[in-house]
C-alpha positions in Angstrom: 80.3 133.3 116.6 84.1 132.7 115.7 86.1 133.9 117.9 89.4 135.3 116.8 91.5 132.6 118.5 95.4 131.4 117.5 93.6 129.1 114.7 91.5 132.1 113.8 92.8 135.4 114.7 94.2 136.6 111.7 97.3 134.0 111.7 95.4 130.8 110.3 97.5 127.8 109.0 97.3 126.2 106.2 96.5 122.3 106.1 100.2 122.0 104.4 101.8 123.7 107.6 99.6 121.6 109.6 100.7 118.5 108.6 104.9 119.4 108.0 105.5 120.0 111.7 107.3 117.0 113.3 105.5 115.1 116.2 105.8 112.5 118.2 103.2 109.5 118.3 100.3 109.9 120.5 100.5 106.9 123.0 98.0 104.0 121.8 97.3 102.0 125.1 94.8 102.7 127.5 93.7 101.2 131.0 91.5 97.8 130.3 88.9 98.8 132.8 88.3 101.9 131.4 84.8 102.7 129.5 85.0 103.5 125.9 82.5 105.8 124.3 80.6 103.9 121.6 80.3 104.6 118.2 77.4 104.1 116.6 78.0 104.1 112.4 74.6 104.3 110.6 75.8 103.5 107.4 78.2 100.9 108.4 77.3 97.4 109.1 77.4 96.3 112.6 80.1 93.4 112.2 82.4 96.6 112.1 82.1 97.4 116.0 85.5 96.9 116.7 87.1 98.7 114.0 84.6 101.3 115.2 85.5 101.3 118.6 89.3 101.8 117.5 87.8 105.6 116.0 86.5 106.2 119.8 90.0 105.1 121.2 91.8 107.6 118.8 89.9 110.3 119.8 89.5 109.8 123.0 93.0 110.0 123.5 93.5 112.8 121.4 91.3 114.8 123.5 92.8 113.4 126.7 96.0 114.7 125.3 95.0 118.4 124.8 93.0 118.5 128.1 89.7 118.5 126.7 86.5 118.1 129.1 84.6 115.9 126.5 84.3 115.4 122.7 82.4 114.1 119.7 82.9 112.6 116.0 80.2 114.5 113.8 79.2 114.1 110.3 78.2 116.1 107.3 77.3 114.3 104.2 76.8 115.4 101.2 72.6 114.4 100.9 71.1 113.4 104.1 71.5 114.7 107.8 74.2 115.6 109.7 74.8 113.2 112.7 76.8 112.4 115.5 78.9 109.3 115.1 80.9 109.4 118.5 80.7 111.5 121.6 81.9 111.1 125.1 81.2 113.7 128.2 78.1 115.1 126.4 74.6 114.9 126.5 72.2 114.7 123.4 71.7 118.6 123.7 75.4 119.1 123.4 76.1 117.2 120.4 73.1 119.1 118.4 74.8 122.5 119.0 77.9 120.7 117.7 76.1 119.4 115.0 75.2 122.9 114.1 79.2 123.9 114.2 79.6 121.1 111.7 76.8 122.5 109.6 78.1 126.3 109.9 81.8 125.3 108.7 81.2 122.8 106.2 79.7 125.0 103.2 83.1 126.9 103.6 85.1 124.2 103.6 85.1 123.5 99.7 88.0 122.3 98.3 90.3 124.3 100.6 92.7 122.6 102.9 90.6 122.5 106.5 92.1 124.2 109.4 90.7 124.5 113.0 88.6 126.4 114.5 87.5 128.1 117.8 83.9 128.2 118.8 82.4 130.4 121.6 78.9 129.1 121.7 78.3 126.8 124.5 77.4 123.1 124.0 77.5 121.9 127.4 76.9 124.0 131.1 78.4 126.0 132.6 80.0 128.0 129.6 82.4 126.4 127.1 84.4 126.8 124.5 84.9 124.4 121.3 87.9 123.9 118.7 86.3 122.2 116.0 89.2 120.4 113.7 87.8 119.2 109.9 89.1 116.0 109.0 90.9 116.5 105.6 88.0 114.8 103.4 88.2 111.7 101.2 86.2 111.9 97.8 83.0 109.7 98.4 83.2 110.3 102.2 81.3 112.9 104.4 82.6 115.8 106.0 84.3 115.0 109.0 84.8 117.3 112.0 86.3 116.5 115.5 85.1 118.6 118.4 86.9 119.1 121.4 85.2 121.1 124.7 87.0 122.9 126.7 85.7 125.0 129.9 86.6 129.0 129.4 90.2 128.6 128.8 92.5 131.9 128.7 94.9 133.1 125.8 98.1 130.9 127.2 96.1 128.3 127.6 94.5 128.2 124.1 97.9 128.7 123.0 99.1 125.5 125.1 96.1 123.7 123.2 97.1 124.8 119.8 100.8 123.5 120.6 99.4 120.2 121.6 97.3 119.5 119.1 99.8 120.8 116.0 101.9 118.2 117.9 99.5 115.8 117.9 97.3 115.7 115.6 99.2 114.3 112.3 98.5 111.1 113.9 95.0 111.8 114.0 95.2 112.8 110.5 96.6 109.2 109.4 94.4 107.0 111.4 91.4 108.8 110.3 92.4 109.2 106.3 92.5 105.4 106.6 89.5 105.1 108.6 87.5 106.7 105.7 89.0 104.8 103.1 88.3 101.7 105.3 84.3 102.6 105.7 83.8 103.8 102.0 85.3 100.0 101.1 83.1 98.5 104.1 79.9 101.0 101.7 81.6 99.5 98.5 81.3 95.7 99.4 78.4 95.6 101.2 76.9 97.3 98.7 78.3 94.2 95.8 77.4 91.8 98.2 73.4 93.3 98.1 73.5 93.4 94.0 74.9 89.7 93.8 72.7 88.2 96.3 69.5 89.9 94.2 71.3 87.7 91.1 69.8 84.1 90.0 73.0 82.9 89.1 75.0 81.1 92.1 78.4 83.4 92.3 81.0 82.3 94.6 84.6 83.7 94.8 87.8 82.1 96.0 91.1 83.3 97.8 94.2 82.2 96.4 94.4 78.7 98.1 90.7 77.8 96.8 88.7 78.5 100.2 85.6 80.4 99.8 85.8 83.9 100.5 82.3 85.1 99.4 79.2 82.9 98.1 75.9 85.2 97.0 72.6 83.7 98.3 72.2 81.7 95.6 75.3 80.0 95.8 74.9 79.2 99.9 72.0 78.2 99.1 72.8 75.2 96.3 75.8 74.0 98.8 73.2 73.9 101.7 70.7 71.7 100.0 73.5 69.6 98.2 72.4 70.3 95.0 75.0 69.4 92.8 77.5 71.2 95.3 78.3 71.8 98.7 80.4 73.6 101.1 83.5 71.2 102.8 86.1 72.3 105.2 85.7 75.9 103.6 86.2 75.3 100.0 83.3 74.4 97.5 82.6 69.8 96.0 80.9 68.6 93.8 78.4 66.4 95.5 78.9 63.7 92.5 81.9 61.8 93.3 82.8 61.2 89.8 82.9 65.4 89.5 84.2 65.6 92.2 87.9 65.2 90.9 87.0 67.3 87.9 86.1 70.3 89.5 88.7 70.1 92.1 91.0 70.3 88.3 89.2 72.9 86.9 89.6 75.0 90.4 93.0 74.4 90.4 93.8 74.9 87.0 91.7 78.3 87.0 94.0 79.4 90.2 97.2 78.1 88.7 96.9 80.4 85.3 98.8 83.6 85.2 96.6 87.2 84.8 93.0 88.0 84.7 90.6 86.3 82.2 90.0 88.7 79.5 86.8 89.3 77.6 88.1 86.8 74.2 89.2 83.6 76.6 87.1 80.7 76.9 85.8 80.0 80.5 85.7 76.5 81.6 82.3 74.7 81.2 81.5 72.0 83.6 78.4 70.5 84.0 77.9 68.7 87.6 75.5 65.7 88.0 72.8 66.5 90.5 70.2 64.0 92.1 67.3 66.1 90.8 66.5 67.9 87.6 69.4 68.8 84.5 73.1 68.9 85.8 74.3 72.4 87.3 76.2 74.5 84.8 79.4 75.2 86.2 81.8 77.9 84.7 85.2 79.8 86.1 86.9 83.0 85.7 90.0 83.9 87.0 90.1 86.7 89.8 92.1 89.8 89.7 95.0 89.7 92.7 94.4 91.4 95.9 97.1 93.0 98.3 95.9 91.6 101.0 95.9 87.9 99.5 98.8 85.7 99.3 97.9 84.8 96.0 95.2 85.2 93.1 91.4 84.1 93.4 88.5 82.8 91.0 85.3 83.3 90.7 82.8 80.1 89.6 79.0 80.7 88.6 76.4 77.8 89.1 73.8 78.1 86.8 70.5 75.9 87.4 69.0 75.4 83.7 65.9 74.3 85.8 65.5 78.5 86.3 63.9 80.4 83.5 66.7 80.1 81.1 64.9 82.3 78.6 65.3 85.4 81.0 68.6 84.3 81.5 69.7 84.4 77.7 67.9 86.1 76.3 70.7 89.3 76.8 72.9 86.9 75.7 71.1 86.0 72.1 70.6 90.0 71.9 74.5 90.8 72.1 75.1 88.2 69.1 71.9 89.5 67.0 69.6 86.4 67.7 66.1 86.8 65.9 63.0 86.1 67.9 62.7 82.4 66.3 66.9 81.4 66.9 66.7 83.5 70.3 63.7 80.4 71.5 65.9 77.5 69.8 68.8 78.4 71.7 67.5 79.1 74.7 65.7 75.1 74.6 68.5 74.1 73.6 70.2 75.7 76.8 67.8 74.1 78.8 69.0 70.7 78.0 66.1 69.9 75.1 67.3 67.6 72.0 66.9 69.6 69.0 64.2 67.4 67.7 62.0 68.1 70.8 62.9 72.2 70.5 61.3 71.8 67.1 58.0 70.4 68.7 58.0 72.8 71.1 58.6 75.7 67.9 55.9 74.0 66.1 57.9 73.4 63.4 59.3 70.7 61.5 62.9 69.5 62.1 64.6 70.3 59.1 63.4 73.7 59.3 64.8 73.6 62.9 68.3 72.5 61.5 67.7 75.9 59.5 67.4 78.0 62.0 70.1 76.3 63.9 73.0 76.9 61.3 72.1 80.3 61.0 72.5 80.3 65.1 75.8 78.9 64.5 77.1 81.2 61.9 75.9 84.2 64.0 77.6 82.9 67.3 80.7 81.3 65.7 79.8 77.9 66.9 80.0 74.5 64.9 78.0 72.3 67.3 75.2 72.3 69.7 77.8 71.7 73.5 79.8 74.7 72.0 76.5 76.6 71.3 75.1 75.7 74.8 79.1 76.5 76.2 78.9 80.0 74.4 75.9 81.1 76.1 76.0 80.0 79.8 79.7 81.6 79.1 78.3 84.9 78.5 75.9 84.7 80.9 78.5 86.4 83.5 79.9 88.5 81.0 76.5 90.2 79.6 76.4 92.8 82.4 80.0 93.7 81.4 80.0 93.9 78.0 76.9 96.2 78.3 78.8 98.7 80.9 79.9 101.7 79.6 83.7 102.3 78.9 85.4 104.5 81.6 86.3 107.9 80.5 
């Protein structure tokens, strides 16, 4: 049951009172020797331990700092179960009951501004009592509450706890607003990092000063066989050494341009020699800036025309209108066939294979068979785009 505590006796705050009282900074440091709680994040890859860690540290001292006995980090999301993220002082038994407080409060929560709240039930033995603080909630994240436990205490010295923590807790507040922002980015790009790695096409971006930042699958996986690239001292050669040069020029002339491509610019086309099978097709697109770069990036796709280039382009031929017949030419074509040899492989005769092609050109805009090719290896990474609905 509630109990009709300072938080919850009649008097309750409001999240904007909460956060307008003055404080002072909790003190950050702690003793080296000291054991942390862990904090186990099921929805957060495990290369964020330390970061994780940091959310134990916070609360920790938080509870230290109000005289609670133990604590936990629970969970509520929207679809799926509620869990524990972070406990210390309690045993599995005690964090379901808390669990349970999380479940009971967070249907009432809504839209309204959180505010704390005493709990009589007992978690732990002997006989405890629980404030139970909801984390104001960033869209996209899950219900957050932090429980502190607390033995029996007494009117004056729930009081003394309520002082503390409106003292207090602001910075709590902070750190944890930017701890959820933090995991829903850590959900975000894992999540882009899953879809490009599922992707044929070999996508790798750089930072500002041409280092790699990301490479999908695909992409590690042409620079560890040499094939046409590779990976050097962190930034991405051409294996050739005659394209070498020329796609160190294209990199740099991709960085050195002001703005983000747009849909209408052309994307440079390279196409870099390789020791086996057609030359990779190499194309850039300039990178949005990022605040936490010191300057802007790029993005370069690796296309093998050795794939299946008719799944490939096909999307491509559908967004300019392609029939069934000019959809195969251009897609042979793509795959580095003479126009004389698509023909044969058409089963028809050349000139009406010049046919088809002009009508290829006057769909697409193009005048010759490179800018054909260029157009549609181009518009390879834009397909996906151009098919995503507008934002409202």
């Amino acid at each position: 049951m509630l109990s009709s505590g300072a938080f919850a006796r009649g008097t309750t705050m409001s999240m904007h009172d909460w956060e307008s009282i003055r404080h002072s900074p909790m003190v950050a440091a702690t003793c080296a020797h000291e054991r942390l709680a862990r904090v186990t994040l099921d929805d957060v890859d495990r290369s964020t331990a330390a970061s994780s860690d940091d959310v134990g540290l916070i609360i920790r001292h938080f509870a230290r700092s109000l005289g609670a006995d133990a604590w936990a980090l629970t969970s509520v999301p929207d679809q799926g179960e509620t869990h524990c993220l972070a406990a210390e002082g309690l045993d599995e038994a005690a964090q379901a009951a808390l669990l349970r407080f999380a479940e009971q409060i967070e249907p009432r929560i809504g839209h309204h501004a959180p505010v704390p709240i005493w709990f009589e039930r007992q978690p732990v033995s002997p006989a405890t009592t629980t404030l139970v603080i909801p984390v104001q909630r960033t869209p996209g994240h899950a219900s957050t509450f932090v429980n502190l436990v607390f033995g029996q205490p007494n009117e004056e010295q729930r009081r003394e706890v309520e002082i503390a923590c409106l003292r207090d807790w602001p910075s709590v507040a902070a750190y944890m607003r930017l701890w959820q922002f933090m995991r829903l980015a850590q959900r975000r790009s894992s999540g882009v990092e899953a879809g490009l790695n599922l992707v044929a096409i070999g996508i790798v971006l750089l930072s500002g000063d041409g280092h790699i930042a990301f490479a999908n699958d695909t992409a590690r996986l042409l620079m560890d066989r040499q094939d046409g690239i590779r990976e050097h001292r962190g930034q991405v050669q051409a294996t050739d050494r005659s394209d070498a040069a020329t796609l160190l020029t294209a990199i740099q002339y991709v960085l050195s341009q002001n703005g983000v491509a747009k849909a209408g610019d052309r994307m440079p086309l390279l196409m870099l020699r390789r020791e086996h099978g057609p030359p990779l097709v190499t194309s850039f697109v300039r990178a949005p800036r990022s605040d936490l770069d010191d300057g802007d990036g790029a993005l370069l796709f690796f296309v093998d025309p050795g794939l299946d280039i008719h799944q490939l382009a096909e999307p491509v031929c559908k967004l300019f209108r392609l029939s069934r017949v000019e959809t195969e030419l251009a897609c042979l074509l793509a795959s580095g066939q003479t126009l004389a040899t698509a023909a044969q492989s058409l089963h028809v005769k050349l000139g009406t294979a010049r046919g088809y092609l002009k009508q290829v050109f006057v769909k697409t805009g193009s005048n010759r068979q490179v800018d054909l090719v260029r157009l549609i290896f181009s518009n390879l990474v834009r397909t996906s785009m151009s098919e995503r609905p507008k934002k409202r």
